[in-house]
C-alpha positions as CSV (number, residue, x, y, z in Angstrom):
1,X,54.0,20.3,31.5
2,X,53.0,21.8,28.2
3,X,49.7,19.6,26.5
4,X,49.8,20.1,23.2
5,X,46.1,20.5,22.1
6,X,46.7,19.8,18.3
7,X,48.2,16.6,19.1
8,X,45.7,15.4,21.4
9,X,42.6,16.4,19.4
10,X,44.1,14.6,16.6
11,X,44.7,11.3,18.6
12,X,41.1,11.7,19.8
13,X,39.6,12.3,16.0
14,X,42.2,9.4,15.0
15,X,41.6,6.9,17.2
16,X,38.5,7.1,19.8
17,X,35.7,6.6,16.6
18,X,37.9,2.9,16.4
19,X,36.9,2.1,19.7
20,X,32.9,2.2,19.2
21,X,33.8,-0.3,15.9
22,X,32.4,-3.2,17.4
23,X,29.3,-0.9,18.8
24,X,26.8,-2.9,16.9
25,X,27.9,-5.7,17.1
26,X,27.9,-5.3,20.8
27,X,24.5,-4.5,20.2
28,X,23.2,-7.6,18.6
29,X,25.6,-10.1,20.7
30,X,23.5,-8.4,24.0
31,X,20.4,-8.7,22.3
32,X,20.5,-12.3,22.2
33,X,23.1,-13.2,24.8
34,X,20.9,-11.5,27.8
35,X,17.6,-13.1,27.3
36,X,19.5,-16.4,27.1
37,X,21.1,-15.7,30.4
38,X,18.0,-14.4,31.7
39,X,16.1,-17.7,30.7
40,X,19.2,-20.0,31.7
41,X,19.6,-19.0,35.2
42,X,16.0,-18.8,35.9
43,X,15.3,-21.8,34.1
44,X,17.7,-23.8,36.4
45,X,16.4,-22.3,39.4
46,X,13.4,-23.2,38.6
47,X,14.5,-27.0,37.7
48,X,16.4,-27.1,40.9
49,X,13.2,-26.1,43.2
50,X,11.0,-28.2,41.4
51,X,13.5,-31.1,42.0
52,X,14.7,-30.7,45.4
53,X,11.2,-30.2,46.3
54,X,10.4,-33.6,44.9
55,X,13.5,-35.0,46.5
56,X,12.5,-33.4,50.2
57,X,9.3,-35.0,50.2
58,X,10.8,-38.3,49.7
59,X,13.8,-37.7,52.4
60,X,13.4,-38.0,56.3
61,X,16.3,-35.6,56.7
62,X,14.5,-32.6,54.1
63,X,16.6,-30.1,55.7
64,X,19.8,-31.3,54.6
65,X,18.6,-32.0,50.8
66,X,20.8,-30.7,48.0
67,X,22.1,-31.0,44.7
68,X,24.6,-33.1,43.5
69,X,27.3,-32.4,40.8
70,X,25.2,-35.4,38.8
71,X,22.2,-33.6,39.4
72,X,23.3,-30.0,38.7
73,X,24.4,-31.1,35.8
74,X,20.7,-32.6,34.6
75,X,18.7,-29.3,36.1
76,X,21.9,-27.5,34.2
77,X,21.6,-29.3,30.9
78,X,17.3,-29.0,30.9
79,X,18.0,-25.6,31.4
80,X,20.5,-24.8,29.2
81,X,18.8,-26.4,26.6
82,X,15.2,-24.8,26.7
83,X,17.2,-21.4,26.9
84,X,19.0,-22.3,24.0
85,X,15.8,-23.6,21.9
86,X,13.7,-20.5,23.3
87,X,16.2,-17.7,22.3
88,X,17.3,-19.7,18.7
89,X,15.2,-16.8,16.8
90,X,17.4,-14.0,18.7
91,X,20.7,-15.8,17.6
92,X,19.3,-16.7,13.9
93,X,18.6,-12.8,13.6
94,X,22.2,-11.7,15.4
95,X,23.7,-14.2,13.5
96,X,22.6,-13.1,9.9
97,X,23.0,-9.2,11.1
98,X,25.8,-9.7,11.6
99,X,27.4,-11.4,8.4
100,X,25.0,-9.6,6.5
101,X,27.8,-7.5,3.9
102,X,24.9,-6.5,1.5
103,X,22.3,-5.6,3.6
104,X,19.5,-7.8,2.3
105,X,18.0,-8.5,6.0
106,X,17.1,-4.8,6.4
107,X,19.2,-3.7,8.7
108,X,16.9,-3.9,11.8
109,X,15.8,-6.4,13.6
110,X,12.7,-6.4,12.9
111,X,13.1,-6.7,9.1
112,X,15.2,-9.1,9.5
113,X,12.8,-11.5,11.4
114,X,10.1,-10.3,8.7
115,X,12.4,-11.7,5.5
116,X,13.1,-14.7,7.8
117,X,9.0,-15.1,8.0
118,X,8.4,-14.1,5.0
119,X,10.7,-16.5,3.1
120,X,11.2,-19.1,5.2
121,X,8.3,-19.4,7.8
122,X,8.2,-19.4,11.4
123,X,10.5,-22.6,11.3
124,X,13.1,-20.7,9.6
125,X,13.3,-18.7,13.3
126,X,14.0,-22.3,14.2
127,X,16.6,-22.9,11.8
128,X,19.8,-24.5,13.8
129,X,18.1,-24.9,16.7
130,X,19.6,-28.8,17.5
131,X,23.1,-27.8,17.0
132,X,23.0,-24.8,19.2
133,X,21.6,-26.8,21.7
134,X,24.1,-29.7,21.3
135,X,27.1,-27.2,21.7
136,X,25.2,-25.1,24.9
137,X,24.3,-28.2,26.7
138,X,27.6,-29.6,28.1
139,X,29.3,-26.1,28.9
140,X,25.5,-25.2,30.5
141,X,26.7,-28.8,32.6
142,X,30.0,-27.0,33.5
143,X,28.8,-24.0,34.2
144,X,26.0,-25.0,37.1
145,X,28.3,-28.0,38.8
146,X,30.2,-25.3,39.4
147,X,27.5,-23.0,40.3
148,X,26.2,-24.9,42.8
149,X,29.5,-26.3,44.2
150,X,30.1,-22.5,45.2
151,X,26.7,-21.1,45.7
152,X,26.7,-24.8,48.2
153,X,30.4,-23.6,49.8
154,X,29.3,-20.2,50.3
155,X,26.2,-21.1,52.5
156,X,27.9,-23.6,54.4
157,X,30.3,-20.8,55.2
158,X,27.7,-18.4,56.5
């Protein structure tokens, strides 16, 4: 079998450069999807010790204590929604990165978060903070029922 090199260098020069397109975008979707996640999940875990603990000390059987699908939802929807509110600066700058066609934020995250200060204040970090958490809260409840009805099935499984 015969490669022809001419061909193939001009598929690569074509067509691999429209593969790293969405490169920064990727970019400033991770930047403010990760330390969401990050705060989410420890955030719940956190919720869920704190309230398990409080509901051991009140049960005679404390070995046996676990969550409900009720109360994973509760622990989920706290946590989702202090993730959401904590991070809102990181998606406020992604967001205007991103849909920024003239490039008046600067082009860096930091200058973007400077104009943000500097014309708006540190509320305008803020900026859209209760709808982000009103559309995060009920998939955050989906997401941890279902968390903790496998992360339960698993361990009983063990």
């Amino acid at each position: 079998m015969c490669v022809d090199l001419d061909s193939m260098s001009f598929i690569f020069i074509t067509f691999c450069p429209s593969l790293f397109v969405g490169h920064v975008m990727l970019d400033h979707t991770t930047n403010s999807d990760v330390p969401f996640r990050v705060a989410q999940l420890t955030t719940f875990e956190v919720t869920k010790s704190l309230y398990l603990g409080a509901k051991r000390s009140q049960s005679s059987d404390a070995d046996s204590v676990s969550l409900s699908a009720l109360e994973a939802a509760v622990c989920g929807a706290a946590a989702g929604s202090f993730s959401a509110a904590i991070t809102n600066p990181l998606d406020r700058i992604k967001t205007l990165m991103m849909t920024d066609t003239t490039n008046a934020y600067g082009g860096s995250v930091m200058a973007c978060a400077s104009k943000i200060i500097k014309d708006e204040g540190l509320p305008g970090l803020f900026a859209g903070v209760v709808p982000r958490v009103g559309y995060i809260a009920p998939s955050v409840c989906i997401f941890f029922v279902t968390y903790e009805f496998v992360q339960q099935k698993m361990n009983t499984s063990d």
